[in-house]
N, C-alpha and C positions, 0 to 999 in steps of 0.2 A: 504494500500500500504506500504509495506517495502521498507526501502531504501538496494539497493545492492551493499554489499561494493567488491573493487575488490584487490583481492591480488596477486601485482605482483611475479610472478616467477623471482627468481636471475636470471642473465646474468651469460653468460659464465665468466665475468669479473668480477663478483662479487663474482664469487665462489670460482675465482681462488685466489682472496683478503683473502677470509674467509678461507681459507684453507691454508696460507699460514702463516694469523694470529695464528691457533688453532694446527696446527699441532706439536707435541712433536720433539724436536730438531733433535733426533735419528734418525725420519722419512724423515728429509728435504730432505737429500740429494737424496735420492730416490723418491721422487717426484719431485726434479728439477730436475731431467736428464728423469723423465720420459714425463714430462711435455716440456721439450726442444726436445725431439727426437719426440713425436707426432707432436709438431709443425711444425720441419722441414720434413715430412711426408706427414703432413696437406699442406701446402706450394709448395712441391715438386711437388706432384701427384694431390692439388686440389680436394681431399677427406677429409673434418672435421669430418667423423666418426670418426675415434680413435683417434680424439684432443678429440671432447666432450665425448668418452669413459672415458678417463683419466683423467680430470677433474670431471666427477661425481663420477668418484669411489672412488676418494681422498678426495674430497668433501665430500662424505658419510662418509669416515671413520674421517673425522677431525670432523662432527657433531657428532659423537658415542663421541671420545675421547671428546670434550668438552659438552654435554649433556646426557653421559652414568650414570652419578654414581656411587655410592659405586660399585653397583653391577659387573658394568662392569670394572673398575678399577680393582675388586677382579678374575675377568673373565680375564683380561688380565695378571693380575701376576700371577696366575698360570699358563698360556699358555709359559710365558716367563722363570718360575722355571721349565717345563717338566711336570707339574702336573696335568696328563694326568685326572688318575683314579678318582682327587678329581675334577675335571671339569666333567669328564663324568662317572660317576661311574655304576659301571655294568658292564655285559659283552656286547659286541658290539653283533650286528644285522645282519645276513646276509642278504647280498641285493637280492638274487632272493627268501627270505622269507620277504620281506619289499615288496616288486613289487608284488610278490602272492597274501598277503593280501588286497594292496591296488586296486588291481584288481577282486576281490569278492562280 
């Protein structure tokens, strides 16, 4: 017999903590207006989908930004220099030959 252990999932409250801790200053302000207009949304009409939309997705990007790494550090300073070509180098894809193949 194993014992099973149980891993709680954050709260909405918890995330909104962690994300508030991790997020890079630049981004705050656009996550507290986005995070204020959900709520008063949420509130208004009695629908918490896009409170907990907005909360995960901020959530997601403050865990990149504080568990990305080198890599992604180097992945975000180029996005932020323009540095298209050295982030995706090559020539791009068309998409109704990306959908062809993946439909073969």
């Amino acid at each position: 017999m194993t014992a099973e252990t149980s891993v709680r999932e954050p709260t909405l409250a918890d995330r909104v903590a962690y994300t508030r801790a991790h997020l890079p200053d630049e981004w705050r302000e656009g996550y507290e207006g986005a995070l204020r207009e959900a709520t008063e949304q949420a509130l208004d009409s009695g629908n918490y989908g896009r409170l907990v939309d907005v909360v995960e997705q901020w959530w997601r990007a403050a865990r990149l930004e504080h568990h990305g790494g080198e890599a992604w550090q180097r992945q975000k300073r180029l996005i932020q220099e323009g540095r298209w070509e050295e982030l995706l180098p090559g020539p791009g894809r068309d998409v109704d030959e990306v959908v062809e193949e993946l439909l073969r």
